[in-house]
C-alpha positions as CSV (number, residue, x, y, z in Angstrom):
1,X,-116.8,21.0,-39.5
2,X,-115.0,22.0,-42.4
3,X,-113.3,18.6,-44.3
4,X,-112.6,18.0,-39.9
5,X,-112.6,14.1,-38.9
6,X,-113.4,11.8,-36.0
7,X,-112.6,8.7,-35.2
8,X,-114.9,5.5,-34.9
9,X,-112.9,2.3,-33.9
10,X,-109.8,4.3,-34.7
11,X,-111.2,5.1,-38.5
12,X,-111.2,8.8,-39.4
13,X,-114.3,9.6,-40.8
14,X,-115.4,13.4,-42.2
15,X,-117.5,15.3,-39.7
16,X,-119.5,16.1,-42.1
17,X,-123.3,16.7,-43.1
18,X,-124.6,16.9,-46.8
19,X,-124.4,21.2,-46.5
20,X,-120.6,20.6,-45.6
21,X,-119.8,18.0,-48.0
22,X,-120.9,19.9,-50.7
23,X,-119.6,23.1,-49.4
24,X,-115.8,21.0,-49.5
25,X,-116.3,19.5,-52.7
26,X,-117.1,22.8,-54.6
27,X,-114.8,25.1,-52.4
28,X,-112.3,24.5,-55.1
29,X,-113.5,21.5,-57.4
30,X,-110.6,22.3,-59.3
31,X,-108.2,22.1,-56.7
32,X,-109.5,18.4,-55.8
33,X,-109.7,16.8,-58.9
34,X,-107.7,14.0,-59.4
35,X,-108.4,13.1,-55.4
36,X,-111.2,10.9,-54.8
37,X,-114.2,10.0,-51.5
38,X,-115.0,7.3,-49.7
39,X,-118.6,6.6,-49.4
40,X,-118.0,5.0,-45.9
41,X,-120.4,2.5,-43.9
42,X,-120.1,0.4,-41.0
43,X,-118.7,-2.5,-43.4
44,X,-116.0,-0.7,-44.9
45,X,-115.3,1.1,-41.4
46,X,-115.0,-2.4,-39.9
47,X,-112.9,-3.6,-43.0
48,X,-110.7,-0.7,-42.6
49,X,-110.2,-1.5,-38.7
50,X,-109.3,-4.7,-39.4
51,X,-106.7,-4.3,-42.7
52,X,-104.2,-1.6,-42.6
53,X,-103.9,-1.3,-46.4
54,X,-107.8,-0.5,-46.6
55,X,-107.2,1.7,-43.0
56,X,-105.0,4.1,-45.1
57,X,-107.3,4.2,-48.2
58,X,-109.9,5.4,-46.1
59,X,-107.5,7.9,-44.2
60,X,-105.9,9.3,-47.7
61,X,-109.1,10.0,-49.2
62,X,-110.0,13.8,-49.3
63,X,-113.2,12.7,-47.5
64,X,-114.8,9.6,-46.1
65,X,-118.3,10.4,-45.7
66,X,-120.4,8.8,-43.3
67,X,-123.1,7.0,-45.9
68,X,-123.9,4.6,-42.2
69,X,-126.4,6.5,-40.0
70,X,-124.6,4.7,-37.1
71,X,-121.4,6.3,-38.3
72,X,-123.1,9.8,-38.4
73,X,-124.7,8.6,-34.7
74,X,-121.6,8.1,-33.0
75,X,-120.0,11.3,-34.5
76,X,-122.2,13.6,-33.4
77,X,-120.9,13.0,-29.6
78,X,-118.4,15.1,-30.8
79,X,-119.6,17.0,-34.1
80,X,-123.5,17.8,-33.5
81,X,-123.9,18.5,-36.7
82,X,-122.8,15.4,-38.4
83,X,-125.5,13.8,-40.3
84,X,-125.6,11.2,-43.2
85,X,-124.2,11.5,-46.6
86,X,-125.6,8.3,-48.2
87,X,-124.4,7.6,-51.8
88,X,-127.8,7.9,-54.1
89,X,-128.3,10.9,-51.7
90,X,-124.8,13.0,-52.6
91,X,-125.1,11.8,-57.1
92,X,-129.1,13.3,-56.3
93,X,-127.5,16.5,-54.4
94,X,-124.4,17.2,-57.1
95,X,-127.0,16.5,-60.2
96,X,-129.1,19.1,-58.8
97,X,-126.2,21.5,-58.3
98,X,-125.9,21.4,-61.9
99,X,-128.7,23.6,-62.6
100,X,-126.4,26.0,-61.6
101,X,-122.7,25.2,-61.7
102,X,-121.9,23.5,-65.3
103,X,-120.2,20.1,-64.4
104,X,-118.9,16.9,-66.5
105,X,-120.0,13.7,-65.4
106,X,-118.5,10.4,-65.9
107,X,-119.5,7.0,-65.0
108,X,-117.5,3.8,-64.5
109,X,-118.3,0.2,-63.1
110,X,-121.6,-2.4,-62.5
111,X,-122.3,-4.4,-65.5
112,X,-123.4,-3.0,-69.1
113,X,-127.1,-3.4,-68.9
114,X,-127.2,-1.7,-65.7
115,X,-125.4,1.5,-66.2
116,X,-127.2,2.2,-69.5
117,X,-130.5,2.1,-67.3
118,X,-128.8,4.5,-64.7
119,X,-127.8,6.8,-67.6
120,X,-131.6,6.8,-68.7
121,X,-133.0,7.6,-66.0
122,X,-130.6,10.6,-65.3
123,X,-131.4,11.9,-68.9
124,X,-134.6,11.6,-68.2
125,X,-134.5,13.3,-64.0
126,X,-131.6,15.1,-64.5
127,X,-131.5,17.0,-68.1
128,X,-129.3,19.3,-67.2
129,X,-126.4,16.7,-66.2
130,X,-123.6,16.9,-69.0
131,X,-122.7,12.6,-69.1
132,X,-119.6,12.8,-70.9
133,X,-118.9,9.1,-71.1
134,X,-119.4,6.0,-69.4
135,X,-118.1,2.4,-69.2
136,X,-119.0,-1.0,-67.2
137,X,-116.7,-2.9,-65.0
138,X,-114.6,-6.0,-66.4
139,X,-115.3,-8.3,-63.1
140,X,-112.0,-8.8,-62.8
141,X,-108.4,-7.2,-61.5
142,X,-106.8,-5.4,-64.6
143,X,-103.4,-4.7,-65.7
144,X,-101.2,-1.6,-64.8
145,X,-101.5,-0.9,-68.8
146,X,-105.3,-1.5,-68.8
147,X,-105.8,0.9,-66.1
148,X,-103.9,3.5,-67.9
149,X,-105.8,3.1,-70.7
150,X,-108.7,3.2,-68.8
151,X,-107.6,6.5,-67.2
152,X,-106.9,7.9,-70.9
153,X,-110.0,7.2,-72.1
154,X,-111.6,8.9,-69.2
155,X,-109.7,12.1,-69.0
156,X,-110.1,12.5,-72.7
157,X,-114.2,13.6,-72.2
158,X,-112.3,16.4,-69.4
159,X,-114.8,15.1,-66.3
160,X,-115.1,17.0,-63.4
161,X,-116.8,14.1,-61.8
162,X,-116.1,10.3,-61.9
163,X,-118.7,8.2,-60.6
164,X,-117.1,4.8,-59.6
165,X,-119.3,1.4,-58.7
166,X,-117.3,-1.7,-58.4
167,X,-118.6,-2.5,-54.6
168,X,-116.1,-2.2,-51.3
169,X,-113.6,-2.4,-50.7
170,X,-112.7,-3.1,-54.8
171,X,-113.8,0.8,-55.6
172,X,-111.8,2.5,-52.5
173,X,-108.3,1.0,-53.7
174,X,-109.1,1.6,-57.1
175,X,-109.5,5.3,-56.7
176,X,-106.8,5.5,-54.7
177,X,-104.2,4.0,-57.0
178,X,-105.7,6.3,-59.9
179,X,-105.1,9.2,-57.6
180,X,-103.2,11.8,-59.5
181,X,-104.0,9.6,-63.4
182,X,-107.8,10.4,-63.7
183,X,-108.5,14.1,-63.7
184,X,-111.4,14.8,-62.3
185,X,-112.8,13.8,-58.7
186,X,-113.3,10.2,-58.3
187,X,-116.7,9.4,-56.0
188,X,-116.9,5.7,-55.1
189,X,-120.8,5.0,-54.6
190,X,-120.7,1.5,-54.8
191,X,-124.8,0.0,-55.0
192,X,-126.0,4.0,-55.3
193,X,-125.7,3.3,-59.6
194,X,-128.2,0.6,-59.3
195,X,-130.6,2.5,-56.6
196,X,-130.7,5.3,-58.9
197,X,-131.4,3.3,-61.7
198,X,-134.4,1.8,-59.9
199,X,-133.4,-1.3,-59.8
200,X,-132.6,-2.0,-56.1
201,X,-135.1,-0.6,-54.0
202,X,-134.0,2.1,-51.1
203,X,-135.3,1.8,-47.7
204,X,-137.7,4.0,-46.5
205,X,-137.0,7.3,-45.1
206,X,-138.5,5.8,-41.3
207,X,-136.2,2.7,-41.3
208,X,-132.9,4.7,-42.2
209,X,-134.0,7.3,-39.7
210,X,-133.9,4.4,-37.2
211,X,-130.5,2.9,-38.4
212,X,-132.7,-0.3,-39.7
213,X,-131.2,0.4,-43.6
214,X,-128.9,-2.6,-43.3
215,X,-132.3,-4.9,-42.1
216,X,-134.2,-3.7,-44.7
217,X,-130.8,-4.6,-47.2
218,X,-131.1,-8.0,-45.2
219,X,-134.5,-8.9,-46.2
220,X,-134.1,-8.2,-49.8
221,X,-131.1,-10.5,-50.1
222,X,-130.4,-12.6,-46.4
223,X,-128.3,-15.2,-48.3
224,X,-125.8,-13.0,-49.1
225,X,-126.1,-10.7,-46.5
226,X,-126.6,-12.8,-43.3
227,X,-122.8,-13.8,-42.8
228,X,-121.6,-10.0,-43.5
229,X,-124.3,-8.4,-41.1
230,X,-123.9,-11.1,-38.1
231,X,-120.1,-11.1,-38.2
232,X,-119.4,-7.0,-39.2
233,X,-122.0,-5.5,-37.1
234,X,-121.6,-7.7,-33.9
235,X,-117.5,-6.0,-34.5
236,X,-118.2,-2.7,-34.9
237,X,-120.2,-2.5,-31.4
238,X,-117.0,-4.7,-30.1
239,X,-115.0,-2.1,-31.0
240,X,-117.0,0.7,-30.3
241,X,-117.5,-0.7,-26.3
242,X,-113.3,-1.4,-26.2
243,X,-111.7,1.6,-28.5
244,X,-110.1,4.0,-26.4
């Protein structure tokens, strides 16, 4: 299972549980900063199906975990050992690995009010985290000379960590056009930043255990939801019954 991948609707996803992730990630952390993750779910899996820019974001990434149990599900047919690596669960995993291994941690994207919440309550959970800067999104596409700036003012507080949460597909193509520009490795985590922050509340550990996450998501918020659940997961079982 080591950084290995399978393919689900013709996606390659990392065979990979949270042991193996972290195990990759801190194999040589030096080695694969400047590279970036994918936090990958059956919506971006289906997006990356569908659009061949997004398809090699996903494919160029040093790993696209499986944050969707049914990713992990249909994985394991050939990797039995492929489990979950949900977003608020890998920023939980790595801020605990910092009792022991001394990490920088930087934190870019959601809105102002939000991120300085998230970076309370990881103070306050998580004393031993090092936050060596942080800064909201702008909502909007920026310039080739903003995002160098942007990239400066990053690698100027030396992270080994970038935390990125601008939503998907938005975060993916930003990391991978800042590939080799920001130094350290780029994690996008998307709506883990405001989970964390207790602000959106996380299924519980029965639903996600039956693949019933994105229901629970559904309830919280069917407006907005409804149109990406019926259309994306009716898709991704399409494509899972006709992929060869």
């Amino acid at each position: 299972m080591k950084n290995e991948r399978v393919k689900i609707i013709g996606v390659p996803i990392s065979a990979v549980n949270m042991e193996s992730c972290i195990a990759n990630i801190y194999e040589d952390l030096d080695k694969v900063k400047g590279q970036y993750i994918c936090v990958s779910n059956v919506h971006t899996t289906v997006m990356a199906h569908d659009d061949p820019k997004y398809f090699k974001v996903q494919a160029d990434s040093f790993m696209s975990v499986p944050d969707g149990k049914p990713l992990s599900m249909v994985g394991k047919k050939q990797y039995p050992n492929m489990d979950r690596v949900t977003g608020p669960d890998l920023m939980r995993r790595i801020f605990e690995e910092s009792k022991n291994r001394l990490t920088r941690h930087y934190f870019y994207g959601n809105n102002k009010e939000n991120l300085e919440k998230l970076i309370r309550v990881i103070k306050k959970k998580y004393p031993q985290v090092v936050i060596c800067g942080y800064e909201p999104s702008v909502f909007r596409d920026m310039s080739k000379t903003e995002e160098q700036e942007l990239a400066e003012r990053i690698n100027t507080t030396n992270p080994d960590f970038v935390w990125v949460a601008l939503g998907a597909p938005r975060q993916e193509f930003f990391c991978n056009r800042m590939v080799g520009k920001i130094n350290g490795l780029m994690i996008g985590v998307g709506g883990a930043f405001n989970v964390l922050a207790g602000i959106v509340p996380e299924a519980p550990i029965w639903m996600q255990k039956l693949c019933l996450e994105w229901f629970y998501r559904f309830i919280q918020e069917p407006r907005r939801l409804f149109k990406r659940y019926a259309v994306t997961n009716t898709k991704f079982i399409w494509y899972l019954i006709t992929d060869h």
